[in-house]
C-alpha positions in Angstrom: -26.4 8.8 8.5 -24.6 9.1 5.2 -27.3 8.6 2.5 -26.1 8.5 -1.4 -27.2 8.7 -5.3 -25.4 7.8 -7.9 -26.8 8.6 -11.7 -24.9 6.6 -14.8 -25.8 7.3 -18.6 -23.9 5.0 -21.4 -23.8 6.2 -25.1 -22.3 5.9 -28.1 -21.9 9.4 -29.8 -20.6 7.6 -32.9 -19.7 3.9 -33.5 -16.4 2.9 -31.6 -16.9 5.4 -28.9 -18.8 4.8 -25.6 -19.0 7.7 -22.9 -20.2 7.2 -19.2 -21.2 10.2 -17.8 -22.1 9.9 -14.0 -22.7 12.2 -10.8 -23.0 10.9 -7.2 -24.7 13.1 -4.8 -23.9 12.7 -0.8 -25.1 14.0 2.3 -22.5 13.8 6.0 -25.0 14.8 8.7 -21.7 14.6 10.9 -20.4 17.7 9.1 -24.3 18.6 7.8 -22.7 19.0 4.5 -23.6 18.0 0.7 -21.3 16.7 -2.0 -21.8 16.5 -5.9 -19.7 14.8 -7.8 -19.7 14.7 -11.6 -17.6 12.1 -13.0 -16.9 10.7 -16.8 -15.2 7.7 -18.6 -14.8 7.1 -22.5 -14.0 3.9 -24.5 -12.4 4.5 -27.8 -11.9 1.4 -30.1 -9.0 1.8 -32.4 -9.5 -1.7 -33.8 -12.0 -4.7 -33.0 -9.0 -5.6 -30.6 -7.8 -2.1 -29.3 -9.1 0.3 -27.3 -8.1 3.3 -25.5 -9.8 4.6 -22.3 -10.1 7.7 -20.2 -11.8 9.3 -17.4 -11.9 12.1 -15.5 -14.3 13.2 -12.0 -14.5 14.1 -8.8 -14.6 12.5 -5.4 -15.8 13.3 -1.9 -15.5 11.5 1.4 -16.4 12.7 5.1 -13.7 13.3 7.7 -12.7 10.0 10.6 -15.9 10.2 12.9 -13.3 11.2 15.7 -12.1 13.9 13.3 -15.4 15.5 13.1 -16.5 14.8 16.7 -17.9 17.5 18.8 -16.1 16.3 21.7 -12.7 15.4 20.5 -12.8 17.2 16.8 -13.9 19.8 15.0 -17.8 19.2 13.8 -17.7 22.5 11.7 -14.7 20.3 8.8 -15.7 20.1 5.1 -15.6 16.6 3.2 -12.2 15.2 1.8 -11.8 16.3 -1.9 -10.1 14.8 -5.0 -9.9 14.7 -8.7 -9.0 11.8 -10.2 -8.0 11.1 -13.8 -6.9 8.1 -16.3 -5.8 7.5 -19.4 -4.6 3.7 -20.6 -4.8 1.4 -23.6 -6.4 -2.2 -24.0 -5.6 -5.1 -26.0 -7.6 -8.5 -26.6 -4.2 -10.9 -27.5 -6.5 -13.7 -28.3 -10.3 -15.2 -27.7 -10.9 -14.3 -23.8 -7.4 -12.7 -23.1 -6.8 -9.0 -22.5 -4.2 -7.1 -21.5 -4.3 -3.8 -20.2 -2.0 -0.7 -19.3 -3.0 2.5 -17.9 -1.6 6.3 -15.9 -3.6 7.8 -13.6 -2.9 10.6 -11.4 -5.6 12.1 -8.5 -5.5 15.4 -7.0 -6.3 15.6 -3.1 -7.5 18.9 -1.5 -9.4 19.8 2.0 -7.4 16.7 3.4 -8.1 16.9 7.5 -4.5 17.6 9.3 -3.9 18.6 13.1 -3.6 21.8 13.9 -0.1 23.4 14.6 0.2 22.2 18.7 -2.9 20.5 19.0 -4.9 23.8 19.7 -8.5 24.7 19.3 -9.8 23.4 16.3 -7.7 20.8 16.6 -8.2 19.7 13.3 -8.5 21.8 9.8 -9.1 21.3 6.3 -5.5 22.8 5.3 -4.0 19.2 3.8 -3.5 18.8 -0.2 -2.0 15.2 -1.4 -1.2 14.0 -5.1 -1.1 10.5 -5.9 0.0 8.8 -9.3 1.1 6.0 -11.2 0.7 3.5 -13.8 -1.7 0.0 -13.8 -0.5 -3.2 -15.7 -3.7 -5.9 -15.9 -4.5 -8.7 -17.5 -7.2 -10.5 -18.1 -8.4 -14.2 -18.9 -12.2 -15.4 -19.4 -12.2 -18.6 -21.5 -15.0 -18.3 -23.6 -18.3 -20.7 -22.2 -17.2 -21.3 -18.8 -18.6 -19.7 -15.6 -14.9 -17.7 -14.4 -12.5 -15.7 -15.1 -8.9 -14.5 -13.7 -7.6 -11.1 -13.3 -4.4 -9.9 -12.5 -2.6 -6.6 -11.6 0.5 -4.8 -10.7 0.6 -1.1 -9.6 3.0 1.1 -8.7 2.3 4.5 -7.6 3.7 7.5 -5.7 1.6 9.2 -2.7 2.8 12.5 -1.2 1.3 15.3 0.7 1.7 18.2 2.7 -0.4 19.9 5.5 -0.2 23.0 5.1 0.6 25.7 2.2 4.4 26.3 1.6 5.5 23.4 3.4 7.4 20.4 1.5 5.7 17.3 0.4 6.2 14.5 1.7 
């Protein structure tokens, strides 16, 4: 039983910016534990075909059921954390066409790692990871017909460690 909320607001502060603030609340009855999560994105446009774009919140997830288990885990681990932010640049190249570029980089903490030998928890919130990259996209929706087609290319860098003072990897 994992019930959850999620809140969204859109404004525009002045003309050619639009902010969406959000927050996401969670309950993990595995764990018996509550995450809140606020969460914001902006849309700046530059020019009527040029905008910029950012965002910035923060993410929770529970631990693998077996992970949190009271027969083969540890029921007493905290949700999986992580910040994740963005910053990028769009621009319409013609009538329906849109190309897109944008960094990101997320922040990982109370990541669940095995404990040193396998003993008693068994499993610990001790793991911290750091992912980041950069997004190409593009974009075509012909004016007055019923589809669209979207493309992407990402590449991106995931490392992490499981415990304090050891190397990432």
């Amino acid at each position: 039983f994992r019930p959850g909320a999620y809140l969204e607001g859109n404004f525009e502060p002045i003309g050619p910016l639009r902010v969406v603030p959000g927050v996401r609340l969670d309950y993990f009855r595995d764990i018996d534990s509550w995450a809140i999560n606020p969460r914001v994105a902006s849309i700046l446009s530059v020019t009527d075909t040029t905008r910029l774009k950012g965002g910035v919140g923060l993410f929770s997830q529970p631990p693998d059921f077996a992970e949190s288990s009271k027969q083969l885990g540890n029921p007493n681990l905290d949700p999986v954390n992580s910040l994740h932010t963005s910053l990028g640049v769009e621009q319409d190249l013609g009538p329906g066409i849109s190309l897109g570029l944008e960094g990101y980089y997320k922040h990982l903490w109370n990541m669940v790692v095995g404990t040193v030998a396998g003993v008693d928890p068994v499993f610990v919130n001790e793991g911290l990871g750091r992912i980041y990259g950069l997004e190409v996209s593009g974009r075509v929706q012909p004016r007055g017909r019923p589809f669209f087609g979207f493309l992407s290319y990402t590449l991106s860098r995931s490392e992490r460690r499981d415990r304090s003072g050891e190397p990432w990897r």
